[in-house]
C-alpha positions as CSV (number, residue, x, y, z in Angstrom):
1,X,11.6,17.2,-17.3
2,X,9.5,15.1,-15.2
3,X,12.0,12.2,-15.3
4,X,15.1,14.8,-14.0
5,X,13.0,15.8,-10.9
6,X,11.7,12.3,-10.5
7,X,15.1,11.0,-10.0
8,X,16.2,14.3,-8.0
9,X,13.6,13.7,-5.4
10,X,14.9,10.4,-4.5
11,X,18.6,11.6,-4.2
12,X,17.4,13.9,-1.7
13,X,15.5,12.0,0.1
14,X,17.6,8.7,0.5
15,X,21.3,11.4,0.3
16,X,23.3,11.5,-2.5
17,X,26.3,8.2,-1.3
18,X,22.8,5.8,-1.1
19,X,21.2,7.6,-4.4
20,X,25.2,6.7,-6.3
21,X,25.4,3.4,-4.8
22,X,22.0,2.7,-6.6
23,X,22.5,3.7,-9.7
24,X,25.8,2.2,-9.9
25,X,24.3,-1.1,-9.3
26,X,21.5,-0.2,-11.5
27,X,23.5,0.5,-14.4
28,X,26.0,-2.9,-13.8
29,X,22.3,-5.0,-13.6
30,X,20.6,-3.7,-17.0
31,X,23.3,-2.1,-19.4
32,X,22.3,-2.5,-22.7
33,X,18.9,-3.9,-22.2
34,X,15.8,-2.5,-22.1
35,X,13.7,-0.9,-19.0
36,X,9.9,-0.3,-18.8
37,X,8.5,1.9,-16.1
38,X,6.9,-1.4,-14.2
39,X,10.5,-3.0,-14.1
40,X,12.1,-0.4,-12.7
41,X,9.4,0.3,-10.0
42,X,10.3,-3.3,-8.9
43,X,14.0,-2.8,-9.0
44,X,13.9,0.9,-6.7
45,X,11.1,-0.7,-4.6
46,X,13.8,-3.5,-3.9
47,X,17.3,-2.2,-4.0
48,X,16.0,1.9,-3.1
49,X,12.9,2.0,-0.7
50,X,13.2,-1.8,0.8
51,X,9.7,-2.8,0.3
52,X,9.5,0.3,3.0
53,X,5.4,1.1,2.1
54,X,5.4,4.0,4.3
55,X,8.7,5.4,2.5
56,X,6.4,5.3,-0.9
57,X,3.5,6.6,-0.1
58,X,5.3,9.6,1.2
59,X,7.2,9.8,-1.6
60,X,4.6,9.7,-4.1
61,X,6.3,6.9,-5.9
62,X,3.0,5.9,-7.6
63,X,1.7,9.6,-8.6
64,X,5.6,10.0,-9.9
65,X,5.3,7.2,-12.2
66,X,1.3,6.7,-13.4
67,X,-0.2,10.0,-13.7
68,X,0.3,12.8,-15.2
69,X,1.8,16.3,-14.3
70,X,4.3,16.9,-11.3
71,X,3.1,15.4,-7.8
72,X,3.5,18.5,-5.0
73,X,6.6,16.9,-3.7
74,X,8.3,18.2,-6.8
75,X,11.9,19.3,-5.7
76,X,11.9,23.2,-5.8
77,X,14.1,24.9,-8.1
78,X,14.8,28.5,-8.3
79,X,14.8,29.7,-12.1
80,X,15.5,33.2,-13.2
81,X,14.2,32.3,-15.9
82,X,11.2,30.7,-14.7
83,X,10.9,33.9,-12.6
84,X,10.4,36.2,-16.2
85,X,8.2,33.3,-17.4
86,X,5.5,33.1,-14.4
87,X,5.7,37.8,-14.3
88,X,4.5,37.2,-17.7
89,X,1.7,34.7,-16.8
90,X,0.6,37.4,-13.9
91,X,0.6,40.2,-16.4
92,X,-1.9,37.9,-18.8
93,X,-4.4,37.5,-15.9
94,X,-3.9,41.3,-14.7
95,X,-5.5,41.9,-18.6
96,X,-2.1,42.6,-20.8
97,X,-3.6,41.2,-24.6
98,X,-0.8,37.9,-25.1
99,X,0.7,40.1,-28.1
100,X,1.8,42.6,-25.3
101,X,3.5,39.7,-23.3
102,X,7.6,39.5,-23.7
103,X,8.2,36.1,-24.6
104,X,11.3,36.9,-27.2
105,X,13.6,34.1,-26.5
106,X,11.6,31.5,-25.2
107,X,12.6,27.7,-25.5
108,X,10.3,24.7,-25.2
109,X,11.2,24.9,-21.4
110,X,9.7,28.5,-21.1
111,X,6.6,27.4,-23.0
112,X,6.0,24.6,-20.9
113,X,6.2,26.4,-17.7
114,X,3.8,29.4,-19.0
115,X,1.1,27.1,-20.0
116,X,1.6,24.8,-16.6
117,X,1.4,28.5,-14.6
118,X,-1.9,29.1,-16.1
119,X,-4.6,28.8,-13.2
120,X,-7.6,26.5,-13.5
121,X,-9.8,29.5,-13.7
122,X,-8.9,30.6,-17.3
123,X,-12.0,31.1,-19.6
124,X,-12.4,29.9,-23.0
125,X,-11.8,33.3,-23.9
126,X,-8.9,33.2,-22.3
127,X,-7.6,30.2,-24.1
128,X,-9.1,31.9,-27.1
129,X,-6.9,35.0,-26.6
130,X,-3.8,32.9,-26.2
131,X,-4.0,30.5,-28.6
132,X,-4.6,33.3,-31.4
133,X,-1.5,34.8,-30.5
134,X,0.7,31.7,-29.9
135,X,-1.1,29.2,-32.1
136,X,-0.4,26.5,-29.6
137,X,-3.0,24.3,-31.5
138,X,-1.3,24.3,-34.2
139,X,2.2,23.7,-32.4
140,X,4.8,21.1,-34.1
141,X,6.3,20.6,-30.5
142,X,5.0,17.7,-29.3
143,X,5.8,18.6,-25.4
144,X,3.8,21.8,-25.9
145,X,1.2,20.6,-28.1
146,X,0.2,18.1,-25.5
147,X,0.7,20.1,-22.6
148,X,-1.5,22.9,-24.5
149,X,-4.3,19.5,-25.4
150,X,-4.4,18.8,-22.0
151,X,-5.9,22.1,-20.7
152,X,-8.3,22.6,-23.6
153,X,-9.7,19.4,-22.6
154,X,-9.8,20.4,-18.7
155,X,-11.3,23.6,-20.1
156,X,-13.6,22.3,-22.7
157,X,-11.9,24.3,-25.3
158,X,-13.9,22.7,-28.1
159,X,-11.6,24.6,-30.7
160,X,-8.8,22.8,-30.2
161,X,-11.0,19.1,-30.5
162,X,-9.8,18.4,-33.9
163,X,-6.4,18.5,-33.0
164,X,-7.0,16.2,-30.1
165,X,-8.1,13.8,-32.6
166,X,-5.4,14.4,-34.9
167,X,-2.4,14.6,-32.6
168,X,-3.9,11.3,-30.1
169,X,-4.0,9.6,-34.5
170,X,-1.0,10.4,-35.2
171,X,1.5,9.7,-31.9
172,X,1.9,7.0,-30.5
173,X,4.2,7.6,-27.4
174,X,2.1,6.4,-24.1
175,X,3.6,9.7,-22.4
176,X,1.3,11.4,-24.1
177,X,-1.6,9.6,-25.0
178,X,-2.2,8.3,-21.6
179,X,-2.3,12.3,-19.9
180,X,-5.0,13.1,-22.7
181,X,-7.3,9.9,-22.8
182,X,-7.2,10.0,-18.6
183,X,-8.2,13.8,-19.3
184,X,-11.4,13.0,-22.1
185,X,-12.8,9.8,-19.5
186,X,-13.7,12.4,-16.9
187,X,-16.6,13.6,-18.7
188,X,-19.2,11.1,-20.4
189,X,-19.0,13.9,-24.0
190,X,-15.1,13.6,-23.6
191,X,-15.1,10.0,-22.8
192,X,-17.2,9.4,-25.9
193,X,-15.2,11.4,-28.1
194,X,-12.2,9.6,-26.9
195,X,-13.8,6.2,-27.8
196,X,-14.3,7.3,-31.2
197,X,-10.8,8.7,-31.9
198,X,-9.1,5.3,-30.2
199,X,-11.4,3.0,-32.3
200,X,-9.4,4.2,-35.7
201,X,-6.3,4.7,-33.5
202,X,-6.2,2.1,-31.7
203,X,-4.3,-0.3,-34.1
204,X,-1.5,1.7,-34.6
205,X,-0.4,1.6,-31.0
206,X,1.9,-0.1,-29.7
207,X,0.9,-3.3,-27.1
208,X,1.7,-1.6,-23.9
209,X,-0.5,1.9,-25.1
210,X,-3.3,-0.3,-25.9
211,X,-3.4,-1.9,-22.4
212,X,-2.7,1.3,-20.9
213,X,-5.8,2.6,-22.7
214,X,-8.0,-0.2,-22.5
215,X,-8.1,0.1,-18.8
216,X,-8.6,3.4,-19.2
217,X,-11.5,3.9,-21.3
218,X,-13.2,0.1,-20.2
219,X,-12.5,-0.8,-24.2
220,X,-13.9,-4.0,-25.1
221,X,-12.7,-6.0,-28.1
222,X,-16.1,-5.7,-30.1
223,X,-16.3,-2.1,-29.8
């Protein structure tokens, strides 16, 4: 999702014969090999934006790429769907119990946008409330399960702890272990607790994760 309106944001704002010309040459330079994020920020910065610094601050090429969640220059997109999904979140905080909500046909999509709807403000009752009703902790989607990680973590939501530890044991995909290590560091408890679980996870991850997390948490070897 975040990758679709990445690349929609620079077709509008370089126009759509540029944006083609790009990605044809893009796709005639690396078919069949493999891309990492840092490669093809060096490639757009090139070929795209021109080494035009001004162009990417604006753009929020660095927000797009290294942190988490949607940067405010997020292409608008009007959703009927979207539209149910965020009357449902306004219902919640006007005190409808979750069981009362109308979520019958909801995909992953729908989920995603209720829990990234929710305001800052929620309680741990709150988060109680919904996660009795939807069992988000206990999600096997791995897009909502980290999405619904996330905000325990921004909310203290010390329920959902052990499967913070579990789920940052057990995946090892740096799009979301990154989001929810960057979360636990802002607090010295969270930072600690995050220390803890990447000790016994961190030989399972891959290189790049490791490096990615070192940085993040100051890990030294001997630790």
């Amino acid at each position: 999702e975040k990758g679709y309106f990445f690349l929609r944001m620079l077709e509008e704002a370089v126009g759509r014969p540029t944006w083609d010309a790009f990605l044809r040459k893009y796709f005639d330079t690396f078919a069949f090999q493999s891309m990492t994020t840092e490669r093809f920020e060096a490639y757009m910065t090139e070929h795209l934006l021109h080494h035009d610094a001004q162009k990417m601050k604006a753009l929020k090429i660095k927000e797009w790429l290294y942190q988490p969640g949607l940067p405010d220059n997020c292409p608008k997109v009007h959703s009927t769907e979207f539209d149910r999904v965020e009357q449902q979140v306004q219902r919640f905080l006007n005190g409808i119990p979750p069981e009362q909500l109308d979520v019958s046909g909801w995909t992953t999509h729908h989920w995603l946008h209720f829990l990234r709807s929710l305001p800052e403000t929620l309680t741990n009752d709150q988060l109680a409330a919904l996660d009795n009703a939807f069992h988000f902790t206990q999600s096997g989607n791995s897009e909502i399960l980290s999405t619904w990680l996330g905000i325990a973590i921004d909310h203290q939501y010390k329920a959902a702890y052990p499967q913070v530890k579990a789920f940052l044991t057990s995946q090892g995909r740096r799009k979301f272990l990154r989001p929810l290590y960057q979360k636990l560091a802002q607090t010295p408890e969270g930072k600690q607790f995050a220390l803890e679980i990447y000790r016994e996870a961190r030989p399972m991850y891959h290189a790049i994760s490791r490096n990615t997390i070192d940085a993040i948490l100051g890990w030294k070897e001997k630790q």
